[in-house]
matplotlib code that plots the C-alpha trace (Angstrom):
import matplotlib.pyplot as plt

x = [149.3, 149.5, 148.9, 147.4, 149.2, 147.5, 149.3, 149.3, 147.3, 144.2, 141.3, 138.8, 135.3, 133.1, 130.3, 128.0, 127.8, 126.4, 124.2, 122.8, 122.8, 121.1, 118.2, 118.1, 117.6, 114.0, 113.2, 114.2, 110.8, 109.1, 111.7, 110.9, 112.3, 112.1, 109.6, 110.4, 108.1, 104.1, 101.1, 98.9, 95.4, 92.9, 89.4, 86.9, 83.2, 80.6, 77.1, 75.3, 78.0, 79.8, 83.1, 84.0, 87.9, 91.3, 93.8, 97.2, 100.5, 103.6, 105.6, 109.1, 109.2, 111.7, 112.9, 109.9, 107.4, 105.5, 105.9, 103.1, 104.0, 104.8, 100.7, 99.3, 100.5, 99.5, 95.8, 95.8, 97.4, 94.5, 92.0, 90.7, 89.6, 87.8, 88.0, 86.1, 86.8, 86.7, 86.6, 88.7, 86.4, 88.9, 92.8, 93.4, 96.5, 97.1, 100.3, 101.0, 102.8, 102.8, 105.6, 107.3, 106.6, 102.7, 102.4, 100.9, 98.3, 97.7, 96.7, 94.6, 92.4, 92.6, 90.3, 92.2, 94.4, 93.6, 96.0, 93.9, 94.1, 92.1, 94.0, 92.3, 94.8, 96.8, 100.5, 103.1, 102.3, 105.4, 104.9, 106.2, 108.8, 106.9, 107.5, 109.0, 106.4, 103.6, 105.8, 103.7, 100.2, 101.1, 99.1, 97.9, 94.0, 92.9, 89.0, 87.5, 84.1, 82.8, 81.9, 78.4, 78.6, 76.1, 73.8, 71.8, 73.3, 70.1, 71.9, 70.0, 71.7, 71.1, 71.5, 72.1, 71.3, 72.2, 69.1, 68.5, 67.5, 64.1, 63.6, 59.7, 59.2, 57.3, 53.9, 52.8]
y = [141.1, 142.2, 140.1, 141.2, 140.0, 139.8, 141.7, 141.3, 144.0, 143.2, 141.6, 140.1, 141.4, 138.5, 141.0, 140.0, 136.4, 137.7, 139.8, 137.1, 134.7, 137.9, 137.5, 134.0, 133.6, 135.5, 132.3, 129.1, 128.8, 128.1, 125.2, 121.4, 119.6, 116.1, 115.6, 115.0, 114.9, 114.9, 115.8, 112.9, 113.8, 111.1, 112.3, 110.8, 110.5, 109.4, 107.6, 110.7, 111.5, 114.5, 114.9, 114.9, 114.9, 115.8, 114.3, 116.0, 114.3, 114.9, 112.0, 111.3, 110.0, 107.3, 107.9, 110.0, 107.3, 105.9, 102.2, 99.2, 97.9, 101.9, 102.6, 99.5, 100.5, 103.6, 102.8, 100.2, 102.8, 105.2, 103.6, 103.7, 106.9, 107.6, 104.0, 103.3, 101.7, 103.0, 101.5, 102.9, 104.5, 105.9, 107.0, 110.0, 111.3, 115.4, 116.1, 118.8, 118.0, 121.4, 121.6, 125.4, 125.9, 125.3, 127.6, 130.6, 128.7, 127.1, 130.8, 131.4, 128.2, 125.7, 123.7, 121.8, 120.3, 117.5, 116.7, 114.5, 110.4, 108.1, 105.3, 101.8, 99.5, 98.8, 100.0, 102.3, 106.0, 107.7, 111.8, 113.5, 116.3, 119.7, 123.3, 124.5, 126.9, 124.2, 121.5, 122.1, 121.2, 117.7, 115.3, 112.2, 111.8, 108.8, 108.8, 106.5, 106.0, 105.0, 101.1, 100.2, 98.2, 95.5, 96.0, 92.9, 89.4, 87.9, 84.7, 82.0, 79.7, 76.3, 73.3, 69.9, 67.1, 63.6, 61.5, 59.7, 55.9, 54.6, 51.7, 50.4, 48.0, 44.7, 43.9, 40.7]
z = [39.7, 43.3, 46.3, 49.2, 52.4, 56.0, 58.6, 62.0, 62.4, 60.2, 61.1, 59.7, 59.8, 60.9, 61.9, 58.8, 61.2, 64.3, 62.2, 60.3, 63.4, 65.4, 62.5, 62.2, 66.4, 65.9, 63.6, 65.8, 67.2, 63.8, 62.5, 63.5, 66.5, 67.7, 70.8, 74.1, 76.2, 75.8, 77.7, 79.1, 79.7, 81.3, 81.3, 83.5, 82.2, 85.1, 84.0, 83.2, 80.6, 82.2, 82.4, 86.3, 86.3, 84.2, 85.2, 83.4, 83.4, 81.4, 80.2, 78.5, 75.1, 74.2, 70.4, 69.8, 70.6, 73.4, 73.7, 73.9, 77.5, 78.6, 76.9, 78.7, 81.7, 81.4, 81.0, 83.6, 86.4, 85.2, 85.0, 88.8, 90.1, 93.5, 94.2, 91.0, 88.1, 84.6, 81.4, 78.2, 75.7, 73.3, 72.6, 71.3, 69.4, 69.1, 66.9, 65.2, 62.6, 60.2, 58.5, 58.1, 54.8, 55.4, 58.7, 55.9, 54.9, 57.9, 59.3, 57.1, 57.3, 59.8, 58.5, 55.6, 58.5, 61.0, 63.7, 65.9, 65.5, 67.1, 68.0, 67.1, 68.8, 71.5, 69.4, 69.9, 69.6, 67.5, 66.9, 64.0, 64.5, 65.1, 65.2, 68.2, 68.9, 69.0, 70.8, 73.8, 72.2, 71.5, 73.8, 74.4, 75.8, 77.2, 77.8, 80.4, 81.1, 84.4, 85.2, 86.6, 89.4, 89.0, 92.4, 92.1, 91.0, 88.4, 88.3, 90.4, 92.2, 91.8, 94.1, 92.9, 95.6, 95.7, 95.8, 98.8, 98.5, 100.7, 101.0, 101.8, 103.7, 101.7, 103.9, 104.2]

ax = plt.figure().add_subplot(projection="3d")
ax.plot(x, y, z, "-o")
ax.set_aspect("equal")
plt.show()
């Protein structure tokens, strides 16, 4: 048998990795990563049902989720616009959630996947790991829907007196 022994002067040829690292860079954006951040949007609705303002914020996630206290105060800081108050109409969740593997078919028909959740409760909001290339697409839309102000108070008032005492004088 012979043995082959490394000299000084050989090298090895590690230029199959950077080839194959070259290729694989042209993929990152389609494998999952953990979110971040997300996209707030607070839309404004006035009594004749248009939509009068967006407001867009970006936010930082904490373990992938968005925590009860950090969604309460959330809506609360919101909910005033132009000095007038709104009240919350509906939460909306957007996640993309595709996994890598379902990115074919989800080209060829979007409609077999659903990635908006209304939220029905006042709970954390936790996204799923997406695809780099649709990170920026997750959001979180809070609609709010303006408050009538009550113009004219139909509650009567009521006074309650004490009864005074008369006294009559007997005639005789």
């Amino acid at each position: 048998m012979s043995e082959y022994k490394l000299d000084e002067t050989d090298e090895l040829d590690d230029s199959w990795i950077t080839e194959v690292e070259d290729e694989e860079e042209d993929y990152n954006s389609f494998y999952k990563e953990e979110n971040d951040t997300v996209e707030v949007v607070c839309i404004y609705i006035n009594n004749k049902n248009e939509i009068y303002y967006i407001k867009k914020d970006i936010i930082m996630l904490e373990n992938k989720t968005i925590d009860k206290t950090k969604l309460i105060f959330l809506l609360k800081n919101n909910k005033i616009h132009n000095e007038k108050k709104h009240k919350l109409i509906s939460i909306l969740q957007y996640n993309i959630d595709l996994s890598p593997e379902d990115l074919g078919s989800y080209l060829k028909n979007q409609d077999n996947f659903n990635f908006l959740k209304v939220k029905s409760s006042l709970t954390e909001v936790k996204w799923e790991d997406t695809i780099t290339l649709f990170k920026d697409l997750n959001s979180l839309h809070i609609i709010y829907y303006e408050d009538k102000k009550r113009s004219c108070n139909n509650t009567k008032k009521i006074y309650i007196r004490k009864p005074t005492r008369k006294s009559r004088k007997k005639l005789t």
